[in-house]
Structure formats: C-alpha cells, structure tokens
Short mmCIF file of the C-alpha atoms (twelve columns), coordinates in Angstrom:
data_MODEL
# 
_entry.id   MODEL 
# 
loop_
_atom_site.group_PDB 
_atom_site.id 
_atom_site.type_symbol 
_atom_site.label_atom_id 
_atom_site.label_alt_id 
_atom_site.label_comp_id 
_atom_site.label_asym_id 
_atom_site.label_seq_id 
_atom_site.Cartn_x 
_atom_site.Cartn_y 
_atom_site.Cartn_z 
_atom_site.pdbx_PDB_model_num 
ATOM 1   C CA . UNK A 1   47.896 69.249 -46.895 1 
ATOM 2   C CA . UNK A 2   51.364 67.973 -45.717 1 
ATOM 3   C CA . UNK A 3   50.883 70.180 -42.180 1 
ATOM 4   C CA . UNK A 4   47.822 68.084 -42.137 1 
ATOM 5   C CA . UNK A 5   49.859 64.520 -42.590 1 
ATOM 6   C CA . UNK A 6   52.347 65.538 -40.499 1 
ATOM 7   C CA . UNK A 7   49.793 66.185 -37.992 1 
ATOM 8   C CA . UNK A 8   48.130 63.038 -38.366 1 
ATOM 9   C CA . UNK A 9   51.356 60.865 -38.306 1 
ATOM 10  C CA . UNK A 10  52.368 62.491 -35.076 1 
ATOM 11  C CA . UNK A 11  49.018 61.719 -33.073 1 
ATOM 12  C CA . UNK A 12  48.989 58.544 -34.320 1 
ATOM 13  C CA . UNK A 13  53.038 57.873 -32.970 1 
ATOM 14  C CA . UNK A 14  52.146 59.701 -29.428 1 
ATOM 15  C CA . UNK A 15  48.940 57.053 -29.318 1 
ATOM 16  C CA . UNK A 16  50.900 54.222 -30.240 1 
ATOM 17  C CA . UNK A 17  53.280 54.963 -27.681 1 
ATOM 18  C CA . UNK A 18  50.474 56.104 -24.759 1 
ATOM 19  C CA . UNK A 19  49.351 52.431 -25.382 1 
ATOM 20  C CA . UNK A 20  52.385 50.664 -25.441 1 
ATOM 21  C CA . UNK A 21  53.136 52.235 -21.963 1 
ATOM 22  C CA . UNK A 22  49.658 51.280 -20.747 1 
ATOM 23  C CA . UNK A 23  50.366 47.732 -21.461 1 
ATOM 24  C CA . UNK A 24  54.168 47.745 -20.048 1 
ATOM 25  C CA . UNK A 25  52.781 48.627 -16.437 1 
ATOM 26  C CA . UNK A 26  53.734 46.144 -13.947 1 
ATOM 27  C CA . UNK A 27  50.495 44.053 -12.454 1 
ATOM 28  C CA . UNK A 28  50.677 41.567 -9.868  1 
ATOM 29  C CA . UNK A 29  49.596 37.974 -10.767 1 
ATOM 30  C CA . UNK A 30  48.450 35.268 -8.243  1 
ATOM 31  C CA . UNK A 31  51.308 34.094 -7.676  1 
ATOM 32  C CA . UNK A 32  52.824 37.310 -5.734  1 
ATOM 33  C CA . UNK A 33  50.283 36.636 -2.883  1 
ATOM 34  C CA . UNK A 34  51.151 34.076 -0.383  1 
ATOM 35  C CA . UNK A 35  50.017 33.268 3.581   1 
ATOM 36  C CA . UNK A 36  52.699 33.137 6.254   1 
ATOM 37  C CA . UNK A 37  51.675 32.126 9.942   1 
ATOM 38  C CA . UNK A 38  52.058 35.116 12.473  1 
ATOM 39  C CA . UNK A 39  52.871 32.423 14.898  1 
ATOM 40  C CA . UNK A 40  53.902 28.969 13.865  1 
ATOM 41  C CA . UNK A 41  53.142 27.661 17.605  1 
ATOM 42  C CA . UNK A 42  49.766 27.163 19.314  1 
ATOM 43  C CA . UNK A 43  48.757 25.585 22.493  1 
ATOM 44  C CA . UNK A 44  46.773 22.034 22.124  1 
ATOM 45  C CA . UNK A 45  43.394 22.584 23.179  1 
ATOM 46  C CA . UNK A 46  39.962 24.036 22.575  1 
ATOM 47  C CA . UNK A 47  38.705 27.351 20.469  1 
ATOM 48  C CA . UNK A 48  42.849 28.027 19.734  1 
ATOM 49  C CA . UNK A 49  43.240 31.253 17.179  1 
ATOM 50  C CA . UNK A 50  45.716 30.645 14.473  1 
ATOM 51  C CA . UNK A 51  46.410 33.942 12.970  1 
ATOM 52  C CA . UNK A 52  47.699 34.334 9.205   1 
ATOM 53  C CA . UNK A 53  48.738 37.197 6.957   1 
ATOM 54  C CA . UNK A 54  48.174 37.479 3.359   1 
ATOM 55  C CA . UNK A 55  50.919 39.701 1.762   1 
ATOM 56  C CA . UNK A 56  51.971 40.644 -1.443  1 
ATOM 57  C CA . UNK A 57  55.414 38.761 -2.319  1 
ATOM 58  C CA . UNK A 58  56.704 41.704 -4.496  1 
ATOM 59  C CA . UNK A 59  55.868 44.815 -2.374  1 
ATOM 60  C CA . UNK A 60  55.758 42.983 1.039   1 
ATOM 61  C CA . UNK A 61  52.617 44.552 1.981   1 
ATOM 62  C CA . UNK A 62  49.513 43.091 3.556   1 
ATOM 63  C CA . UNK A 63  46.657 42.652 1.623   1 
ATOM 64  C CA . UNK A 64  43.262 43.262 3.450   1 
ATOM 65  C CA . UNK A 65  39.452 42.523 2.357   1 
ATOM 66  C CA . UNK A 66  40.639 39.094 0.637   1 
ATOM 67  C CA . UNK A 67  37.478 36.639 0.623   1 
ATOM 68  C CA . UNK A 68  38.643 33.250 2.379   1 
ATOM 69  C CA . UNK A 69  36.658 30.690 0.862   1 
ATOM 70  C CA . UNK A 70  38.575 27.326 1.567   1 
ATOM 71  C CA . UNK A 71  40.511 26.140 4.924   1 
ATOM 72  C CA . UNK A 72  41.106 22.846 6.648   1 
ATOM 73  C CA . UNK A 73  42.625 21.911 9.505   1 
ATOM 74  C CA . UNK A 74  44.592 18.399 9.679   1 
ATOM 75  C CA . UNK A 75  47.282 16.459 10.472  1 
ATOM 76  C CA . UNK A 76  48.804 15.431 7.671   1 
ATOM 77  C CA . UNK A 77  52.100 16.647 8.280   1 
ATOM 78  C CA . UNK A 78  51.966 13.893 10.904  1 
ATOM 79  C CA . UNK A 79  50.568 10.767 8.195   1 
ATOM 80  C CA . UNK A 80  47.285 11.677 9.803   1 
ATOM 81  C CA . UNK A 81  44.923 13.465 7.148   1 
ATOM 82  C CA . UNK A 82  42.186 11.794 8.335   1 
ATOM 83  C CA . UNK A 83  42.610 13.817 11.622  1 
ATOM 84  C CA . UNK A 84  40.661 16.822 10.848  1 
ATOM 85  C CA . UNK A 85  39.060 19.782 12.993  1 
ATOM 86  C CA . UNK A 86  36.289 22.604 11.798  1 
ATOM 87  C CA . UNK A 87  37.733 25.736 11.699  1 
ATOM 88  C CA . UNK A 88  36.036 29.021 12.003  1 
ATOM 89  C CA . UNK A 89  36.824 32.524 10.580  1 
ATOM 90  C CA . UNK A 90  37.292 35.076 13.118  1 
ATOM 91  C CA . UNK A 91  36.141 38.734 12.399  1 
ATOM 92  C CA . UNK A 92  38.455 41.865 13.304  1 
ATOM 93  C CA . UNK A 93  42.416 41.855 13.565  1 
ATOM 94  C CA . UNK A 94  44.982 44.140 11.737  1 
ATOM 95  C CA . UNK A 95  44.258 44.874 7.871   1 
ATOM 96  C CA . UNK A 96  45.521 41.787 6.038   1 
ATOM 97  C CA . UNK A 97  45.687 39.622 8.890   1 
ATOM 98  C CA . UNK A 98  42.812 36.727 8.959   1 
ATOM 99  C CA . UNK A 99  42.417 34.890 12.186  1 
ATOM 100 C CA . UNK A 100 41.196 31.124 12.459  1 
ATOM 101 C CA . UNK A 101 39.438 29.255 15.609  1 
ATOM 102 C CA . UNK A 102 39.753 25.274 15.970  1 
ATOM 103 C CA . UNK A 103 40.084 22.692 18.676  1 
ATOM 104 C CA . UNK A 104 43.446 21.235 18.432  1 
ATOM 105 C CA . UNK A 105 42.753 18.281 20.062  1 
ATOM 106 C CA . UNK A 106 46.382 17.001 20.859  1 
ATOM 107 C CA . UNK A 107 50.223 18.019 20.045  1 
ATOM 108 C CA . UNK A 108 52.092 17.667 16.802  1 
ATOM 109 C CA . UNK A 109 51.878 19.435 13.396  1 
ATOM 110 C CA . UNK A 110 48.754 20.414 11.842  1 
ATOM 111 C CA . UNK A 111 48.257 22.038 8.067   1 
ATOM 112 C CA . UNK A 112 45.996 24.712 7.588   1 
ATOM 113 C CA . UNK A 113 45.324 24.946 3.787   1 
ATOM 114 C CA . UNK A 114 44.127 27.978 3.234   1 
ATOM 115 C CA . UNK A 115 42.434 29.474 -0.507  1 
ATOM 116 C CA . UNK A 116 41.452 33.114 -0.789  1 
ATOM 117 C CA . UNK A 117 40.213 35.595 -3.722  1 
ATOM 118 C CA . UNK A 118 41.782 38.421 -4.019  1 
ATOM 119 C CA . UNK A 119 39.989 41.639 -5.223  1 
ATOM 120 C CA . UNK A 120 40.929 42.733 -8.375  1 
ATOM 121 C CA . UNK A 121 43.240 39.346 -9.483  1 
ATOM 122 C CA . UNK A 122 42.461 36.068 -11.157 1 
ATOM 123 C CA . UNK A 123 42.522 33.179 -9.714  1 
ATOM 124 C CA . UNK A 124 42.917 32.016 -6.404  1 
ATOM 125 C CA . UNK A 125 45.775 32.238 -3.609  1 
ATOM 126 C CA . UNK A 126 46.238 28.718 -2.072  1 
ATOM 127 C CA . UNK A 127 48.597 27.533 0.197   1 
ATOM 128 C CA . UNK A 128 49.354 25.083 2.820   1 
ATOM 129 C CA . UNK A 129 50.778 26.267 6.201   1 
ATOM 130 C CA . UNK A 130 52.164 24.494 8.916   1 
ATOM 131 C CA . UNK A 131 51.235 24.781 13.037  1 
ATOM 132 C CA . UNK A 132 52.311 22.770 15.856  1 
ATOM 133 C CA . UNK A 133 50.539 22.551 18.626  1 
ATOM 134 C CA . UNK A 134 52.010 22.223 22.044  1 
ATOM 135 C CA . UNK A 135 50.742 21.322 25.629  1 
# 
C-alpha cells in the first residue's frame, strides 16, 4: 500500500511540474510585432509602391501570411490629414514583406497607418509609418 502512495505522489509531482513548464514557455504578445518601411523615400507621383515589413521585435524575423485589414495614406505629418490617397495591396514580394500602391500626388511626408492580424496572436498590430515623397 505505501509502494502504491509513493507511486501516486510521484506522478502527481512529475505532472505538476510537466504543467508548470507548459505554462513558463515564452509566447509572443502583440506587442513584439511592429512595421518598419523598407524604404522611407518614394518618388511623388502616380501608382508609387511603398514596401513594408512586418517582423517580430524579439526574434527579428519576418512574419509572412499576416492579414492587412486597415491602411491609409495621408499627410498628416504635414498638418494635412485631410490629404488622403487610396491605397492598394500589392500581391507577391519576399515572405513578410507587404507592398502598397498609391498616387502620391505631391512632395512632403505622408503616414501610412497600417493594422494587421497576425495568425495565431490576439489582437491587432497597428502602427503608423512615415514616407516622404520626393520629385
């Protein structure tokens, strides 16, 4: 009977310690994903590509197969919010790299604000990036 208590006591320490490991494992949160620019210049003009990466803060990897589901396009960095383009989501590039199309229609700083899901995480990666535009 005391093999069999002995037993017992010792599965229950080696599960109680399986889970406490299991619980202690690192995970990223939200707020280890961010967007830098690739480029932070671009040529004033028509159907420009602004190209972004999404990476993971912590490991400084790219993160691919993110669903984009807000971006903007304005001037605001320049007191001119109200100067806004349409921006379009251009398929292919590099794993973790996200490419954008818009008419910048003259030269100065525009903000692309940017919000993404990323698979697997809760919540929502936003942030606001900074282009100029040239002639």
């Amino acid at each position: 009977m005391k093999a069999f208590n002995t037993r017992r006591a010792v599965s229950a320490a080696l599960m109680g310690m399986a889970m406490l490991a299991m619980t202690g494992t690192a995970r990223a949160e939200i707020k280890d994903y961010e967007f830098q620019l690739v480029d932070q210049n671009v040529q004033a003009g028509a159907d420009k590509i602004i190209a972004v990466r999404l990476v993971n803060k912590r490991t400084g990897k790219p993160v691919p197969d993110a669903v984009i589901f807000a971006t903007r396009l304005d001037m605001a960095p320049d007191g001119m919010q109200e100067m806004a383009t349409r921006v379009t989501i251009v398929p292919g590039g590099e794993p973790g790299t996200y490419k954008f199309k818009a008419t910048l229609g003259m030269a100065g700083r525009w903000q692309l604000s940017l919000g993404a899901k990323v698979r697997g995480e809760t919540g929502a990666v936003e942030n606001k990036l900074v282009v100029t535009a040239q002639k």
